[in-house]
C-alpha positions as CSV (number, residue, x, y, z in Angstrom):
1,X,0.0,0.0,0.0
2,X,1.7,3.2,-1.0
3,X,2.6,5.7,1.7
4,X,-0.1,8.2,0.3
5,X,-3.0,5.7,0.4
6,X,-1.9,4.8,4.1
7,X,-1.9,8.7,5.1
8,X,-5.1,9.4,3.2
9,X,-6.8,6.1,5.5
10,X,-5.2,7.1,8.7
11,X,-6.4,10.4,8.3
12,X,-10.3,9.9,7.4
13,X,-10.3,7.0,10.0
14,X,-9.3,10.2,12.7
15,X,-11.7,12.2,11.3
16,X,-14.5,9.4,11.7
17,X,-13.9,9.2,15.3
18,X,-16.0,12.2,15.8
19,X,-13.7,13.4,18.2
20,X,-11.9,17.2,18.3
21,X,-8.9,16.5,16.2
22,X,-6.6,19.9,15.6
23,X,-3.8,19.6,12.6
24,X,-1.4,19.6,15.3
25,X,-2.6,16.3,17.1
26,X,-3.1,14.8,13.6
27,X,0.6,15.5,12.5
28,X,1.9,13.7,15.9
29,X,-0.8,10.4,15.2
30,X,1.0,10.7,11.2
31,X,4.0,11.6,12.8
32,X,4.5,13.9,9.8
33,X,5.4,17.7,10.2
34,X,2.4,20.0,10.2
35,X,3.0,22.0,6.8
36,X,2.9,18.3,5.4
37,X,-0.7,17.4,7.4
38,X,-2.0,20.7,6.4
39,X,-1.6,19.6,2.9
40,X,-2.6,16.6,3.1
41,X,-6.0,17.9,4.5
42,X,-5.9,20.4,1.8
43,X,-6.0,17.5,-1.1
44,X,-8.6,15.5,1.0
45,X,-11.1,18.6,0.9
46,X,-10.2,19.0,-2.6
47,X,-11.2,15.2,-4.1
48,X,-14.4,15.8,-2.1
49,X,-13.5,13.3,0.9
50,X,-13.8,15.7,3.5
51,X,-15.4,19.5,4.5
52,X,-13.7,21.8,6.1
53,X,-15.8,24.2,8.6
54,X,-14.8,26.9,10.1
55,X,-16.6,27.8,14.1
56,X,-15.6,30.0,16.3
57,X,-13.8,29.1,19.6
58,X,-15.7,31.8,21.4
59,X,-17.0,34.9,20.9
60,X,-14.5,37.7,20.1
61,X,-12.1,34.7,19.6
62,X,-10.4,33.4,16.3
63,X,-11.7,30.8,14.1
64,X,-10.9,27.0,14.6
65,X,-11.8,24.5,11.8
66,X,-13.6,21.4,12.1
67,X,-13.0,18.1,10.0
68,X,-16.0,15.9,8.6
69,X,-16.1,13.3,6.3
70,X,-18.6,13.4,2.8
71,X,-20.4,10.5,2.0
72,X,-17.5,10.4,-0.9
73,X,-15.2,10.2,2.4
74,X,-16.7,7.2,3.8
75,X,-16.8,5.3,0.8
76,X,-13.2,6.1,-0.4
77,X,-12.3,4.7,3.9
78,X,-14.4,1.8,3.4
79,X,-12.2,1.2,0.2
80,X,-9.1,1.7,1.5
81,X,-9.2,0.1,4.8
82,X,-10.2,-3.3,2.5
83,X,-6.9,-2.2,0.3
84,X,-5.0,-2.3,3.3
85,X,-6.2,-5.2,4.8
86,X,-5.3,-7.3,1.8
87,X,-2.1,-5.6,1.5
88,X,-1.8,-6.6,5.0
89,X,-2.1,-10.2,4.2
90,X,-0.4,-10.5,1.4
91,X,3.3,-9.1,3.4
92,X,1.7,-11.4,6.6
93,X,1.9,-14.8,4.4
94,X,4.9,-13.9,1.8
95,X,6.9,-13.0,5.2
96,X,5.9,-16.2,6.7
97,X,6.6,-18.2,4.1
98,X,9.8,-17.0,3.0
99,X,11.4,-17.0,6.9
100,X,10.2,-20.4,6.9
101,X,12.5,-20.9,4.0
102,X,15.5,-19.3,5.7
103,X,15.0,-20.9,8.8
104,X,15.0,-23.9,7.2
105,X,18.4,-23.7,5.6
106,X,19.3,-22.3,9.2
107,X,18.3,-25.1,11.2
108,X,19.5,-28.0,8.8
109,X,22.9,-26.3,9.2
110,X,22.6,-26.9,13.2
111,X,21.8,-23.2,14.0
112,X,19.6,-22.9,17.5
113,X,20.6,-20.0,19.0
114,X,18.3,-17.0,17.1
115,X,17.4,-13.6,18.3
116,X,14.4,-10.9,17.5
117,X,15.6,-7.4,16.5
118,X,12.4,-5.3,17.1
119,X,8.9,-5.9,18.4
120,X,5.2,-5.4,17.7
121,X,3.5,-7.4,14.6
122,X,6.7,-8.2,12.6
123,X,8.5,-9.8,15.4
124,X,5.0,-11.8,16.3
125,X,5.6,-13.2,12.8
126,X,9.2,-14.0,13.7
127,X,8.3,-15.2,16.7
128,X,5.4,-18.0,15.4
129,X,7.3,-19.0,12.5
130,X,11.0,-19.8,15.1
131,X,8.2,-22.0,17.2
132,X,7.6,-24.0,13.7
133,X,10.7,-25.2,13.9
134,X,11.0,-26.2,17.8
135,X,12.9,-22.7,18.4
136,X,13.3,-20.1,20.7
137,X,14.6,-16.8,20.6
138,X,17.5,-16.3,23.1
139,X,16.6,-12.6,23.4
140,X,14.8,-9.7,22.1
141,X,16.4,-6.3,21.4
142,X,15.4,-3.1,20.2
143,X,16.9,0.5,19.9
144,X,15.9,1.4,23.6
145,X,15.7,-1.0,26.4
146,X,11.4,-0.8,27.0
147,X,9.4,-3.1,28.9
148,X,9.1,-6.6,27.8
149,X,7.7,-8.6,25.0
150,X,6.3,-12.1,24.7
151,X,7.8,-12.3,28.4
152,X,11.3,-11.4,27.0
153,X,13.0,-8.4,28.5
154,X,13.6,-6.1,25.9
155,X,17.2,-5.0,25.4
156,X,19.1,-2.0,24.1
157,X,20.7,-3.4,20.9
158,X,24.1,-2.1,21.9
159,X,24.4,-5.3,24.3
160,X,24.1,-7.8,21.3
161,X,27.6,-7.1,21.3
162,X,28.0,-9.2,24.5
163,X,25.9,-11.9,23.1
164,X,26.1,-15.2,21.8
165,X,24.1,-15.8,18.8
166,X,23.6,-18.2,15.6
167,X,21.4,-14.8,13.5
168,X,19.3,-12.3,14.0
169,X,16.2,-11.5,12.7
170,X,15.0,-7.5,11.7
171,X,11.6,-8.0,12.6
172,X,10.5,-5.1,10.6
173,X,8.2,-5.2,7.6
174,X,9.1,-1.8,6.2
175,X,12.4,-0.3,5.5
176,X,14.7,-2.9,7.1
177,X,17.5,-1.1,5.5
178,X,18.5,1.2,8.4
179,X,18.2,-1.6,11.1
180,X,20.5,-3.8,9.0
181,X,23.1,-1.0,8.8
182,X,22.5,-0.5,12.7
183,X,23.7,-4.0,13.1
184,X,26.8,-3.7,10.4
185,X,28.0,-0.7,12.7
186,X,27.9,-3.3,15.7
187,X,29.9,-5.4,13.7
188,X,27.4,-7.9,13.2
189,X,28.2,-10.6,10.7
190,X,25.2,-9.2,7.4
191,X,25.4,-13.5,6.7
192,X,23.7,-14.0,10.3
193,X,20.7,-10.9,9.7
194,X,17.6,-12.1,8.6
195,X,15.3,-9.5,7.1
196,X,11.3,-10.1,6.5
197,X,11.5,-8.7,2.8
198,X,14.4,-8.0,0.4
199,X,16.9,-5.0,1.1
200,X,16.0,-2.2,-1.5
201,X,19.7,-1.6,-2.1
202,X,22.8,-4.7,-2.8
203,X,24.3,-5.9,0.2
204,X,28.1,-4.3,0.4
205,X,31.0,-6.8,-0.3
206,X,31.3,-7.4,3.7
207,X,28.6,-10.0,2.9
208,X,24.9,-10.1,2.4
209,X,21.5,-10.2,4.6
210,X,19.5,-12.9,4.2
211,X,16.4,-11.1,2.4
212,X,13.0,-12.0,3.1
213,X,10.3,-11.6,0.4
């Protein structure tokens, strides 16, 4: 689903909530900058998908403006949330089945000892998919230490350095780029990272990531 589409939807779903949204709170749910949500709104109210109104705060105060979806709104939010669900689907089982793959080579080559760079949906994948195949990860790591996850105590990635591991996995379904060249500046092996879909640029000569999808 292009980034556009996924704005558009994320946007008209806020509006639909019926509650006061400003362009301010909207840029921090997009986490876009607010010249960007202000133009974004802009090219909604110009297909027809939303109305702008203008009301006034209270009296002898200046104007605020409210958001509502048109009937050509809803039905352009109806269609895109199915867009995105079946985009959805599609990354869920190409991701699945191609770390299945992987893992496979992985664990006919005697490898046990896998670990889950990254949290939330993708690393759920990761995380089903290493049960498959009578595994568990060893530990789970993100950019901060935060919390836990799946009862693993989630680790600052700067301590896979002290860490014994057979590969990692970038449990990320976007832009996995940045995380694998995170983990080349830790001196990470790139033939031990695991990505959920192909790297949009070639791996450097140090070696290469195994690419998912």
């Amino acid at each position: 689903m292009e980034r556009n589409a996924e704005r558009d939807l994320e946007i008209l779903t806020a509006i639909g909530e019926g509650r006061p949204l400003s362009q301010r709170v909207l840029a921090q749910r997009l986490g876009v900058a607010l010249g960007l949500t202000n133009l974004l709104l802009k090219r909604l109210a110009r297909k027809g998908s939303i109305k702008i109104v203008e009301f006034p705060k209270k009296p002898a105060a200046g104007k605020r403006l409210r958001y509502l979806l048109t009937p050509k709104g809803i039905a352009e939010k109806g269609r895109l949330t199915y867009e995105h669900m079946a985009y959805s689907i599609h990354v869920y089982r190409r991701s699945r089945q191609t770390l299945r793959e992987s893992l496979s080579q992985l664990a006919s080559a005697g490898v046990k000892r896998i670990v889950l760079y990254g949290t939330g949906e993708p690393a759920e994948l990761a995380y089903l998919t290493l049960k498959e195949f009578g595994l568990e990860p060893v530990g789970v790591f993100a950019r901060e230490a935060n919390g836990h996850f799946l009862g693993f105590p989630v680790r600052a990635i700067a301590e896979i350095l002290g860490e014994e591991f057979d590969g990692v996995i970038v449990a990320a379904f976007d832009h996995p780029e940045q995380h694998v060249a995170e983990l080349a500046r830790l001196n990470v092996p790139r033939e031990k990272i695991l990505t959920l879909r192909q790297l949009a640029s070639p791996p450097s000569a140090a070696g290469s990531a195994a690419g998912i999808g």
